[in-house]
FITORGU-564653 format. One line per 4 residues: number of its first residue (from 1); for each residue x, y, z of C-alpha. Coordinates in nm, 3 decimals, decimal comma, always signed. Example, Ala and Ser with C-alpha at 12.3 -4.5 7.8 and 13.67 -1.06 7.14 Angstrom:
2
1) +1,230:-0,450:+0,780 | +1,367:-0,106:+0,714
END
This chain:
489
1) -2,112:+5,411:-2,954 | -1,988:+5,287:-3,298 | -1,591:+5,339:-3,422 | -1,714:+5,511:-3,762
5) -2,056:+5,627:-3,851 | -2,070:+5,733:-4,289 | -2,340:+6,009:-4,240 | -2,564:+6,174:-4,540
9) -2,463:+5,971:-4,833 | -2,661:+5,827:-5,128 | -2,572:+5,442:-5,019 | -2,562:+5,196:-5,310
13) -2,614:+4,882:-5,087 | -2,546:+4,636:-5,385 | -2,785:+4,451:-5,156 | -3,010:+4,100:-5,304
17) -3,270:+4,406:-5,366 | -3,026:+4,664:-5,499 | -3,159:+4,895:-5,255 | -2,990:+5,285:-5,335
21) -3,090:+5,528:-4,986 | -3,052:+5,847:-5,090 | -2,966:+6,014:-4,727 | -2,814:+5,704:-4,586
25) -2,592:+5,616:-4,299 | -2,386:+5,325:-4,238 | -2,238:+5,221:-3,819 | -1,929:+5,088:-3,851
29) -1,801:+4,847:-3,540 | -1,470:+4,631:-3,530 | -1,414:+4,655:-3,921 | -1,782:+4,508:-3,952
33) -2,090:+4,707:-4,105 | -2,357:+4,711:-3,776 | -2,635:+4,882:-3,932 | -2,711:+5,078:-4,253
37) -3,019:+5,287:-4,357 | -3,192:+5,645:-4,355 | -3,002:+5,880:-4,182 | -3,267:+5,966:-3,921
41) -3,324:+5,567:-3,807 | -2,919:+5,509:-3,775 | -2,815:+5,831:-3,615 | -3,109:+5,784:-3,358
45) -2,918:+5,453:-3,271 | -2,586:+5,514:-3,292 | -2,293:+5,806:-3,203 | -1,996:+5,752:-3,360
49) -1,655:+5,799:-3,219 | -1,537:+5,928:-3,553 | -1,793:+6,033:-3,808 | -1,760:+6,103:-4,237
53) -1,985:+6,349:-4,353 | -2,114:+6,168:-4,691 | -2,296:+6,481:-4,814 | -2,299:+6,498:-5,161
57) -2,123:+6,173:-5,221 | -2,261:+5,841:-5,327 | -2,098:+5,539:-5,087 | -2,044:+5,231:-5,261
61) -1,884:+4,915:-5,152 | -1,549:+4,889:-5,224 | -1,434:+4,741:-5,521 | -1,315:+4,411:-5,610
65) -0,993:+4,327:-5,884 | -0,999:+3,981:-5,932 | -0,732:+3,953:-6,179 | -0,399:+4,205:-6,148
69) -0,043:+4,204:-6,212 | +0,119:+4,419:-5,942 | +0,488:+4,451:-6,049 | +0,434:+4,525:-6,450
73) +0,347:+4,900:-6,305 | +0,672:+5,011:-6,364 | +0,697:+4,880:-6,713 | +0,391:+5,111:-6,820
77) +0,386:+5,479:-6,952 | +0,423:+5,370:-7,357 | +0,710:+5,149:-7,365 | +0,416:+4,860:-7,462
81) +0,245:+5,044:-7,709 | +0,105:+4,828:-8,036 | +0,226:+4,519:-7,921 | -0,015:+4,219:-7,920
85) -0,028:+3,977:-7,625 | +0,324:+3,773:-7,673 | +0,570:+4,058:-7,797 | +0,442:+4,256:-7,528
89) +0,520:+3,946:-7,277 | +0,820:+3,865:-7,393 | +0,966:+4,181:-7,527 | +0,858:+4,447:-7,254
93) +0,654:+4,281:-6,935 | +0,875:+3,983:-6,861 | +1,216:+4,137:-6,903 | +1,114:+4,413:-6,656
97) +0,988:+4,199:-6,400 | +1,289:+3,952:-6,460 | +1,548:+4,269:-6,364 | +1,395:+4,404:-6,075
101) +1,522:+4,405:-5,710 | +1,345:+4,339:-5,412 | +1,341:+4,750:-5,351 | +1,259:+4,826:-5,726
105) +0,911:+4,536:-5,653 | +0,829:+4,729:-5,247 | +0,774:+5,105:-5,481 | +0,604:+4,960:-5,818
109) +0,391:+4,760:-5,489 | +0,360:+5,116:-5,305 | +0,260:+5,286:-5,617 | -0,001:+4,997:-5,725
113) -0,206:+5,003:-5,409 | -0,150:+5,387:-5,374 | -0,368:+5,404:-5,764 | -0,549:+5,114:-5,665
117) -0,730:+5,286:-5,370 | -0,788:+5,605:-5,506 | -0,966:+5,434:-5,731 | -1,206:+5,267:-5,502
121) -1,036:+4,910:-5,484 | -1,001:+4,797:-5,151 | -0,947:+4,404:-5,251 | -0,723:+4,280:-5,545
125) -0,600:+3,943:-5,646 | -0,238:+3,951:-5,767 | -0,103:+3,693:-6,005 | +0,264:+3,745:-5,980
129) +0,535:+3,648:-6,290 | +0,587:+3,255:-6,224 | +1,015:+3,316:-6,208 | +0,939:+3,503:-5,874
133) +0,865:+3,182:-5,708 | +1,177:+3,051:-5,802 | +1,421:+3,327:-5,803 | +1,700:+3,322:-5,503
137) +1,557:+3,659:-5,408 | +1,172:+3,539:-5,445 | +1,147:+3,557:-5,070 | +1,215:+3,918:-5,006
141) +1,033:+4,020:-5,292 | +0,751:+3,886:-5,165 | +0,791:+4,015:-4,819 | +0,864:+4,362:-4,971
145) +0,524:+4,314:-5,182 | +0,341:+4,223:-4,872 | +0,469:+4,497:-4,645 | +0,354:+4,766:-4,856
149) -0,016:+4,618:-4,895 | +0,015:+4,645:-4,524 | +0,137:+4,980:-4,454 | -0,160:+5,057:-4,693
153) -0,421:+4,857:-4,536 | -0,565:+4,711:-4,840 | -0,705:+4,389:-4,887 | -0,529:+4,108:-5,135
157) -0,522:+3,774:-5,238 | -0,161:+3,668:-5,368 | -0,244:+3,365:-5,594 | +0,130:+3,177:-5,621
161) +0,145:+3,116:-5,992 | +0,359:+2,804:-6,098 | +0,479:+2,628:-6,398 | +0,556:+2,264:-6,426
165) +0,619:+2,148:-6,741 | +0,938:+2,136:-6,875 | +0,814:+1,984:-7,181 | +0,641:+2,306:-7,409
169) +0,522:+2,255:-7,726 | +0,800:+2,330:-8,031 | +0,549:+2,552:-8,190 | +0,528:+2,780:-7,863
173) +0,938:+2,778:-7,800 | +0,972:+2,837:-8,191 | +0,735:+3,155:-8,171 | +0,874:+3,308:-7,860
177) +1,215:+3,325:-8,027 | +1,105:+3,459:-8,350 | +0,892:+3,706:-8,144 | +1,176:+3,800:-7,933
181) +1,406:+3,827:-8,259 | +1,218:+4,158:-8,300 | +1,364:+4,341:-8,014 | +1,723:+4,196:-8,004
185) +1,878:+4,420:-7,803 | +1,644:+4,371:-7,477 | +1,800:+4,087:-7,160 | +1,518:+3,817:-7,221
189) +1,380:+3,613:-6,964 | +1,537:+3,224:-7,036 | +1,234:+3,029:-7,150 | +1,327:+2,777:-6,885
193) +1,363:+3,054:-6,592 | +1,088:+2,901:-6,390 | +1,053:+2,523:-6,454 | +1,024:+2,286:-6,179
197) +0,877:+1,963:-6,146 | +0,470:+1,952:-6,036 | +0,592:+1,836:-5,648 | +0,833:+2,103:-5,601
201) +0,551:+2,334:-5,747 | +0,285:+2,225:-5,440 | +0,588:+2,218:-5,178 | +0,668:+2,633:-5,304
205) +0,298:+2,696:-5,303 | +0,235:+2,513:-4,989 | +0,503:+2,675:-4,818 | +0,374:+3,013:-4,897
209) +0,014:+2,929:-4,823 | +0,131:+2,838:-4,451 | +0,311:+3,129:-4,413 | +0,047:+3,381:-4,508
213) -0,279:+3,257:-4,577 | -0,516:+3,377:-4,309 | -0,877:+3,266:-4,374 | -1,039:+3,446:-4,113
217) -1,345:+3,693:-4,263 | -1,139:+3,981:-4,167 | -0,834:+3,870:-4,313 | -0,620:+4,142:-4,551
221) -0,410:+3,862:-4,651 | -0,496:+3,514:-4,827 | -0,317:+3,259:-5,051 | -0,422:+3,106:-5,367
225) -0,256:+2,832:-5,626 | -0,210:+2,962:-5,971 | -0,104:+2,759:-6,275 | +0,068:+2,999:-6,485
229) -0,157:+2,840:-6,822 | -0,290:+2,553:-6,965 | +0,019:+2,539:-7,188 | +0,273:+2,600:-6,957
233) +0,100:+2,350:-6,663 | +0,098:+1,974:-6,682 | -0,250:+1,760:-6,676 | -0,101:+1,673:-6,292
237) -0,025:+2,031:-6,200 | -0,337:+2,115:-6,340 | -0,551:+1,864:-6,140 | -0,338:+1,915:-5,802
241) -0,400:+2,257:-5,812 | -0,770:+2,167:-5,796 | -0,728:+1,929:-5,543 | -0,515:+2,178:-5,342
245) -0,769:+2,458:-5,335 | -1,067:+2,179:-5,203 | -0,825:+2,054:-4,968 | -0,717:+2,400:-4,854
249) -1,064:+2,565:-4,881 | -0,901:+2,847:-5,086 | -0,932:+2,924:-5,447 | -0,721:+2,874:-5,783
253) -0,705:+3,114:-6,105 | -0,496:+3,023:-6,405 | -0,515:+3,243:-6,780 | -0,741:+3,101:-7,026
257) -0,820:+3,125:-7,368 | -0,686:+3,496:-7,437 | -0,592:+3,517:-7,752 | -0,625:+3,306:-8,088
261) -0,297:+3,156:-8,112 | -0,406:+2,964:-7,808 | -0,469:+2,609:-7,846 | -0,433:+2,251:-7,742
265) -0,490:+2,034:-7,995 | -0,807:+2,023:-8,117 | -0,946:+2,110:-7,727 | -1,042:+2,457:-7,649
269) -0,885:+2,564:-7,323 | -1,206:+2,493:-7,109 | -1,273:+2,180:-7,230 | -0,936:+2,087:-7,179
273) -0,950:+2,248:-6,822 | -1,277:+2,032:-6,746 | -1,094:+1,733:-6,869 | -0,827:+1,742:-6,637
277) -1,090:+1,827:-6,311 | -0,974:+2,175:-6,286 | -1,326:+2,356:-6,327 | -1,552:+2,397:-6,027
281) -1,661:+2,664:-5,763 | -1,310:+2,715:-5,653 | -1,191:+2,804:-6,009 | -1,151:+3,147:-6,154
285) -1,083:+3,169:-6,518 | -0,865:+3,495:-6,606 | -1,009:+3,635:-6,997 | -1,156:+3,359:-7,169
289) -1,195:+3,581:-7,478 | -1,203:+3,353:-7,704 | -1,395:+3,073:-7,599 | -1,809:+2,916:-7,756
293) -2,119:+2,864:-7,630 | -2,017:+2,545:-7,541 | -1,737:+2,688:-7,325 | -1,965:+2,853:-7,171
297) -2,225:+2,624:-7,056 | -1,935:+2,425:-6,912 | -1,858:+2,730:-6,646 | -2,184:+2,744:-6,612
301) -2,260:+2,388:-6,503 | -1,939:+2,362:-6,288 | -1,979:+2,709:-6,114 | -1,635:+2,810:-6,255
305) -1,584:+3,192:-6,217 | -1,462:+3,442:-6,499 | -1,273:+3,754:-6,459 | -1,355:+4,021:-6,793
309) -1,012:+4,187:-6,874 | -1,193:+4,458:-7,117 | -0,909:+4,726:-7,080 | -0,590:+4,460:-7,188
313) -0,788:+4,251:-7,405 | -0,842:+4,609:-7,619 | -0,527:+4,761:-7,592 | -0,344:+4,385:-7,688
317) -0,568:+4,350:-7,967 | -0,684:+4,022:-7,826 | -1,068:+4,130:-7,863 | -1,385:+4,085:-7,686
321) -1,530:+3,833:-7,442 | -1,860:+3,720:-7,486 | -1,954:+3,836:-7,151 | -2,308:+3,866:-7,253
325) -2,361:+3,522:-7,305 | -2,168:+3,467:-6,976 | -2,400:+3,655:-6,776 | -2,698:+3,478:-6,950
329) -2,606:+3,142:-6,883 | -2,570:+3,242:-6,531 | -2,199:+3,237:-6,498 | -2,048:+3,487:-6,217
333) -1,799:+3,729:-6,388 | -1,582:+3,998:-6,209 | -1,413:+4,256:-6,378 | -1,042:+4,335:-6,364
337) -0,772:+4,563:-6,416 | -0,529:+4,303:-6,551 | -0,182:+4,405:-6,617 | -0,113:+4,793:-6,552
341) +0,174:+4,723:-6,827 | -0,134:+4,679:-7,057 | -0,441:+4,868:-6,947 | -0,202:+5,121:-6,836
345) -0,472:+5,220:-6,524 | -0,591:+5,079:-6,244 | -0,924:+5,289:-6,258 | -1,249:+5,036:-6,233
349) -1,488:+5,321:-6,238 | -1,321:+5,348:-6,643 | -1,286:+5,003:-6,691 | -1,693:+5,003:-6,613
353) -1,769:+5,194:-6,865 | -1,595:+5,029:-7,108 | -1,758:+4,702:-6,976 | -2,075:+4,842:-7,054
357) -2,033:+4,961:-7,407 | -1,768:+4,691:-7,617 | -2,026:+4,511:-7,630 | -2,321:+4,691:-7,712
361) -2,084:+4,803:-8,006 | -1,980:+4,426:-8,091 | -2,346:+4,265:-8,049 | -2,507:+4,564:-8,213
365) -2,747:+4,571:-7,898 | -2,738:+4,877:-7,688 | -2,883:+4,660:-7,385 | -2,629:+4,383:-7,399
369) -2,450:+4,428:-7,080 | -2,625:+4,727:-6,877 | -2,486:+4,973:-6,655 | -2,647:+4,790:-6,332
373) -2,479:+4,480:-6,458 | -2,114:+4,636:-6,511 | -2,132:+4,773:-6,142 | -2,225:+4,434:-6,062
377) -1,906:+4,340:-6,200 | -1,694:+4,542:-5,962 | -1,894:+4,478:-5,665 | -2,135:+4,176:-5,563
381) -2,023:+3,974:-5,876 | -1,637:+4,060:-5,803 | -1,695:+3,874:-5,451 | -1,859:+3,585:-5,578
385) -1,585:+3,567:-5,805 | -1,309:+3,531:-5,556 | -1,537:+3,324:-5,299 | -1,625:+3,631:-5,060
389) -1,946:+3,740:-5,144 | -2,085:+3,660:-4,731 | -1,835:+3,878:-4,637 | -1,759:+4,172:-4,940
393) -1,926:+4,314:-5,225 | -2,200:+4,498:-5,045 | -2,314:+4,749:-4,778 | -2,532:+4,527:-4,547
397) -2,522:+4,409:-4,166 | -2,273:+4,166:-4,083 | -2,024:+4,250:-4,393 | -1,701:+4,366:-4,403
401) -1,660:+4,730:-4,387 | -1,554:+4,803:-4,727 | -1,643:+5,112:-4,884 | -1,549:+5,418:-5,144
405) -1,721:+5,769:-5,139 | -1,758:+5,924:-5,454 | -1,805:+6,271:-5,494 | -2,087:+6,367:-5,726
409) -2,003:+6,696:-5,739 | -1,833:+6,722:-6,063 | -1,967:+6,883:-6,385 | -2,034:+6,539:-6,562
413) -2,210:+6,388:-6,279 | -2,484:+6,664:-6,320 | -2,721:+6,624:-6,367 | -2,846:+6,272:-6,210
417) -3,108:+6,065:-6,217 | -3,033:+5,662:-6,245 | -2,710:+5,650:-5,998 | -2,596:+5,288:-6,154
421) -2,567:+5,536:-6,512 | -2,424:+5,806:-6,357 | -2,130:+5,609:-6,177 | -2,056:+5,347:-6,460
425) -2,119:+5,611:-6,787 | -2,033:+6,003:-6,650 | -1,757:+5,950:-6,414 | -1,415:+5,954:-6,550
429) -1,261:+5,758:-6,205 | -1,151:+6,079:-6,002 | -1,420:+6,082:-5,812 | -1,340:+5,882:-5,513
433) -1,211:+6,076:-5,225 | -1,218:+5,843:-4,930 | -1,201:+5,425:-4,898 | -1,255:+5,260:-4,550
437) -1,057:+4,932:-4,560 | -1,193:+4,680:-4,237 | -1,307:+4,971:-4,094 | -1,047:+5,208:-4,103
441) -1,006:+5,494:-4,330 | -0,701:+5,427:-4,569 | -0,733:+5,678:-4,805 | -0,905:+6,013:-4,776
445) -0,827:+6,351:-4,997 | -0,646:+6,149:-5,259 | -0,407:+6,047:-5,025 | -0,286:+5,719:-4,869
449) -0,181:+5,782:-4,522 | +0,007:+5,451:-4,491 | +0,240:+5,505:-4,801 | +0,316:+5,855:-4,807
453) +0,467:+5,820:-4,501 | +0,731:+5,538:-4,624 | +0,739:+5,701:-4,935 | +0,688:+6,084:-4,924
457) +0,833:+6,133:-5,284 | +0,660:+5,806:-5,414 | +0,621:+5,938:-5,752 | +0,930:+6,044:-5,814
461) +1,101:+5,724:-5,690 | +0,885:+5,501:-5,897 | +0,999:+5,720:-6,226 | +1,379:+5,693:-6,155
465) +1,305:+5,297:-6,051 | +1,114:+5,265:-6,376 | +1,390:+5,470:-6,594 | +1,598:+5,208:-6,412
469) +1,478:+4,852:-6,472 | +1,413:+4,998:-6,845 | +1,758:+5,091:-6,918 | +1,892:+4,798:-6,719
473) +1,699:+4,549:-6,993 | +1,786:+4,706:-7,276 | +1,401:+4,852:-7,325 | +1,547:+5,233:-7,370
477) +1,518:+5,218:-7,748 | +1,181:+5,021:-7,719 | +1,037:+5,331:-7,532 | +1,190:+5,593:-7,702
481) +1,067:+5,538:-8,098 | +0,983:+5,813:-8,299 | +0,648:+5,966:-8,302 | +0,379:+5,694:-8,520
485) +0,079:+5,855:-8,645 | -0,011:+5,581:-8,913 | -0,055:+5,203:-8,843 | +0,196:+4,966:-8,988
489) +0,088:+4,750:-9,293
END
């Protein structure tokens, strides 16, 4: 007798073979996979205490955000529309965050993992704004966060983002006001909101990592070190955080290389990064959109991991990573959602697709990033990228039990014949009906048992909350312009 036994499903094992069993099963024990394979050979082995009948439904493993912004949620909904990466920052994302309330952060957190695992994710990695570490309510935010990933059972990685230096360039300060000059009548977040020096930093982020870091294989809950940038991070901070991660055996992400008007001196951001000793295994590199071949080999040779932002990077007007030449040199990138402020969805089955085709469009070569490849992305790759892939990323024997069912039962999935082009190119990320988390079932007929019961009007909350922090920072006329059909000149 198993606890769960996934019956008559077309598994997509994401296995070192890529092995797809079109009437699969999977035995479930104590959150771990036990056995997966043809129907006939599991359910001759095993009786499951609870069973889901897969029929019709292609079972993947879950999937894998390495790169989110959890709080931004209730900034979304057009108040950031045509806005490239600093106005939006500074004149919508940061303002929003700055005003909210421990209570307004537990429903934007209820409402994030709610989308999150209908839409398959059942592990994210959220870089929070850098003033929450500071802020004399930064405590029960984050314990408000944290309780509603637990009600919902999802997995995440809360990377403490810092910023140290109290010394940022004139040109940067200079911009930021001139940007922020636009929208004058919006609360903006004090440039200096979140300043400390690089040992207060550590202490914050050690203190957190003590407290909640559990780096056990079934853990829900682990702890990484985030610089906030290379621009707003000293060399020291830079290097400790490095340091801290080896010595901690966790990870560390920081933003890199996003958009053009990021520089330092005549240094692109990785080689700066590599200069300091911040590269290596335990690295993750959020964008890097604007980075060279050189950049490139330098990930490569370090083992430093990249998250692809495609949905944010579009709608921001950054542009396009060169994920191609990523994946060729060998480099492990994940795919995120990124700010849901900025892609607007949590939806990886969408953010997939576009994966797959920005670049065919940009290199002019319809087989530069294929559809096997962008699944990849959300699965096996997304593990590497966030230092799980023995335990997540995959439907095998001895690995987490992590998985979403999508139902293939739709109009555009028929009909099918390569599943990897079906999922990433003919779904439109509606599909998934039911995500086992560790095990145990957390969402099933679109509906998250864990957070509908704190929150049985969820929706409605988050709107008024949203209405709320928006009219509280002065972001009312901001959202309510006039209708634009033509782009400004």
């Amino acid at each position: 007798m198993v606890e769960l036994l996934v019956e008559n499903g077309r598994i997509v094992t994401m296995n070192p073979a890529r092995d797809v069993i079109d009437d699969g099963a999977i035995a479930v024990d104590g959150g771990e996979i036990v056995a997966v394979g043809p129907m006939a050979t599991i359910t001759d082995q095993y009786d499951g205490d609870r069973i889901v009948d897969a029929s019709g439904h292609a079972v993947l493993p879950g999937f894998i955000d390495p790169h989110t912004h959890v709080a931004d949620i209730l900034a979304r909904g057009g108040v950031s529309n045509e806005r490239a990466l600093y106005d939006w920052l500074f004149n919508v994302k940061k303002p929003a965050i700055y005003a909210m309330t421990p209570d307004d952060h537990a429903v934007a957190s209820a409402l994030f993992v709610t989308e999150a695992l209908r839409a398959g994710i059942t592990t994210f990695v959220e870089f929070p704004e850098v003033f929450l570490m500071w802020d004399d309510e930064s405590d029960a935010i984050l314990e408000a966060k944290l309780n509603e990933y637990d009600a919902a059972g999802i997995r995440n990685v809360y990377a403490q983002a810092f910023r140290d230096n109290d010394d940022l360039p004139r040109t940067l300060t200079d911009f930021v006001d001139r940007v922020t000059r636009k929208e004058s009548a919006v609360e903006h977040v004090p440039m200096d909101a979140s300043l400390s020096g690089t040992d207060a930093a550590l202490e914050r982020v050690g203190d957190v990592f003590d407290r909640y870091h559990d780096p056990s294989p079934d853990s829900r809950q682990q702890v990484w070190i985030a610089p906030e940038n290379v621009v707003t991070a000293t060399d020291d901070g830079l290097t400790a955080a490095a340091e801290f991660a080896e010595r901690r055996e966790t990870m560390t992400t920081t933003h890199a290389s996003e958009t053009v008007h990021e520089e330092y001196g005549e240094m692109s951001h990785v080689e700066y990064l590599d200069a300091v000793d911040y590269l290596g295994d335990r690295t993750v590199l959020a964008h890097c959109v604007h980075v060279d071949e050189r950049d490139v080999r330098l990930c490569a040779a370090t083992d430093t991991k990249i998250v692809h932002n495609p949905l944010t990077n579009l709608v921001l007007g950054s542009g396009v990573a060169p994920v191609p030449t990523m994946t060729n040199y060998g480099v492990t990138v994940g795919l995120g959602t990124d700010n849901p402020s900025g892609n607007d969805t949590i939806n990886p089955l969408s953010d997939m697709q576009y994966a797959a085709l920005i670049h065919r469009a940009d290199r002019r070569d319809a087989g530069a990033v294929t559809a096997e490849k962008a699944l990849e992305m959300a699965t096996i790759d997304g593990a590497r990228t966030i230092g799980r892939a023995d335990e997540l990323g995959s439907i095998e024997p001895g690995k987490r039990a992590d998985l979403a069912l999508v139902d293939l039962d739709y109009p555009q999935l028929t009909p099918i014949r390569n599943i990897a082009s079906a999922l990433v190119l003919q779904t439109h990320g509606h599909e998934i009906d039911t995500v086992v988390c560790e095990g145990e079932i957390v969402m099933e007929n679109g509906t998250v048992p864990g957070i509908e019961e704190r929150y049985p009007n969820l929706l409605a909350e988050s709107q008024t909350r949203a209405d709320d922090v928006r009219s509280r920072v002065g972001l009312d006329s901001v959202a309510d312009r006039e209708w634009t059909s033509r782009s400004a000149n």
